[in-house]
C-alpha positions, -999 to +999 in steps of 0.1 A: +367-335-611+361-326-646+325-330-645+322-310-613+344-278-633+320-290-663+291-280-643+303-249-628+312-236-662+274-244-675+261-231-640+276-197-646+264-194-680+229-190-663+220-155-660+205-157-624+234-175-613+256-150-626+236-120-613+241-140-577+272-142-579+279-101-589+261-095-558+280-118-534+311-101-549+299-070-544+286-074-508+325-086-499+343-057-519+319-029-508+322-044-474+358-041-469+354+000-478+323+001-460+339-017-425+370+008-427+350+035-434+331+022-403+357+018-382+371+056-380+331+064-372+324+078-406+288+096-420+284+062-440+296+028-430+294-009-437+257-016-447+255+024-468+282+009-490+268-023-496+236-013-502+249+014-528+268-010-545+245-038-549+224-009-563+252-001-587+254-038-600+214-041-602+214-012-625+242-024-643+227-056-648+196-038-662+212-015-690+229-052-698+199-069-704+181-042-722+206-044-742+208-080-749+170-079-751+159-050-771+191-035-777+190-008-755+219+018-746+235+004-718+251+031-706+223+054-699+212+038-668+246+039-652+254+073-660+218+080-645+233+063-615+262+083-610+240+117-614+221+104-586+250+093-560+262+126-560+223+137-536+237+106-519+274+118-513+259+157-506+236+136-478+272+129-458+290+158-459+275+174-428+287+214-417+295+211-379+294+247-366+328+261-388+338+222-392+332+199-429+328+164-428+322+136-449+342+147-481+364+118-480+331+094-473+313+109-501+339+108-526+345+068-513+305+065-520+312+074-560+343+049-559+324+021-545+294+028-569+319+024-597+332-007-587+296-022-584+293-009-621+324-031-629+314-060-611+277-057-628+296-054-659+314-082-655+346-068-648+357-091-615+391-086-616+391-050-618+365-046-594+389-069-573+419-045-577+399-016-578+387-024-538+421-028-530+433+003-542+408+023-527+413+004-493+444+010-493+441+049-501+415+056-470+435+035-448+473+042-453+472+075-475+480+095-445+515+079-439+526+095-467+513+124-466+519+130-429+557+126-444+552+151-470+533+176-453+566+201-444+539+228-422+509+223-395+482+248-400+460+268-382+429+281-389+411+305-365+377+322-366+376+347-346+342+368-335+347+410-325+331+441-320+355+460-337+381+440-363+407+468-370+417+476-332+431+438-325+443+431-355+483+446-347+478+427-312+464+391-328+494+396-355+519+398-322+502+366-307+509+348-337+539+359-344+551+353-310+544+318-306+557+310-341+529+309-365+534+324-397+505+345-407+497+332-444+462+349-450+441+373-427+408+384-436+384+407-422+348+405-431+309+406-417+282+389-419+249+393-407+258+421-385+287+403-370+323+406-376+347+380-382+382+379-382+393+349-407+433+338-396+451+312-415+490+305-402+514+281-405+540+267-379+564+236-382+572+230-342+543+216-320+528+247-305+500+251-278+472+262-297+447+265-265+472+286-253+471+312-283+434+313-288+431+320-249+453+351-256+433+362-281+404+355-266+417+376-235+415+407-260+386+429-251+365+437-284+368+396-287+333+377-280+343+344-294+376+325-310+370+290-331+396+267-343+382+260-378+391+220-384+383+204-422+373+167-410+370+136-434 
């Protein structure tokens, strides 16, 4: 038995070996974020956030042995990486008509590149905890805040001819059904006008029901619920 420890202990002295087993680590850690990200149908999924992390250790591994060879900063070549993730991280937040999605992937992507960092570092328990931290932030975060959260919100865009003649009569709507009106803006763009509604309610309300009433105003082309997606 001691010989057998013996020789593990001389096996992982061995650079290769080592850089082997940084990337196995890796490939499990970034996995786990990569499969949950994955599983709710996200921008980036499993094989993204393993190929951005082995990355991550690769590069790490580099500015290490530049160092040890030629005594090279280190730390250039990682902080080159993280410059760069963020093209990556831009790449997955996509604008769906008046919707935004990806921010939560993107800012995953930069966590997951820092824990390859760590594991090319050397770091493995940290990177360990590190993946289960985050795990546990994109998969059960929302309990808590779905229990802190005191308000739903609505935000509406709405498209008109003429802003200033509805504006009384989409107040009432609100107002009717419960919302509380907590920012109204009226603005144009392009030759279009928008009305921009943003109200808060705490009772379930029927939210098809109150953009069909608005919608049933006459200067009123289009209404769009305006949803910020992760």
């Amino acid at each position: 038995m001691d010989v057998i420890v013996d020789g593990f202990l001389n096996l992982m002295e061995v650079s290769e070996f080592q850089t082997l087993f940084k990337l196995v680590l890796i490939t499990i850690l970034a996995g786990i974020i990569g499969y949950e990200r994955e599983s709710w149908k996200k921008p980036a999924g499993f094989r993204t956030y393993i190929l951005v992390a082995i990355s991550s250790v690769l590069v790490m591994e580099c500015g290490n042995r530049l160092y040890s060879d030629i005594g090279a900063d280190p730390t250039r070549i990682p902080a080159q990486l993280l410059s760069g993730i963020g093209f990556l991280g831009a790449g997955t937040i996509l604008r769906d008509g008046f919707n935004v999605k990806g921010l939560t992937t993107a800012a995953a992507l930069l966590a997951v590149t820092c824990v390859g960092l760590i594991v090319g570092a050397g770091y493995y328990l940290s990177a360990i905890l590190a993946t289960f931290v985050i795990y546990c932030v994109l998969s059960y975060s929302h309990v808590l805040s779905d229990k802190l959260e005191r308000f739903n919100f609505l935000d509406l865009e709405i498209i008109v001819d003429n802003p200033k003649t509805i504006i009384d009569e989409v107040k009432n709507i609100l107002t009717g059904n419960e919302v509380e009106i907590v920012k109204m803006k009226v603005y144009d763009e392009k030759g279009v006008s928008y009305i921009k509604l943003e109200g808060k309610y705490r009772e379930k309300i029927e939210i098809n029901y109150i953009m069909s009433r608005i919608m049933s105003l006459e200067p009123v082309k289009e209404v769009v619920e305006v949803k910020e997606v992760d």
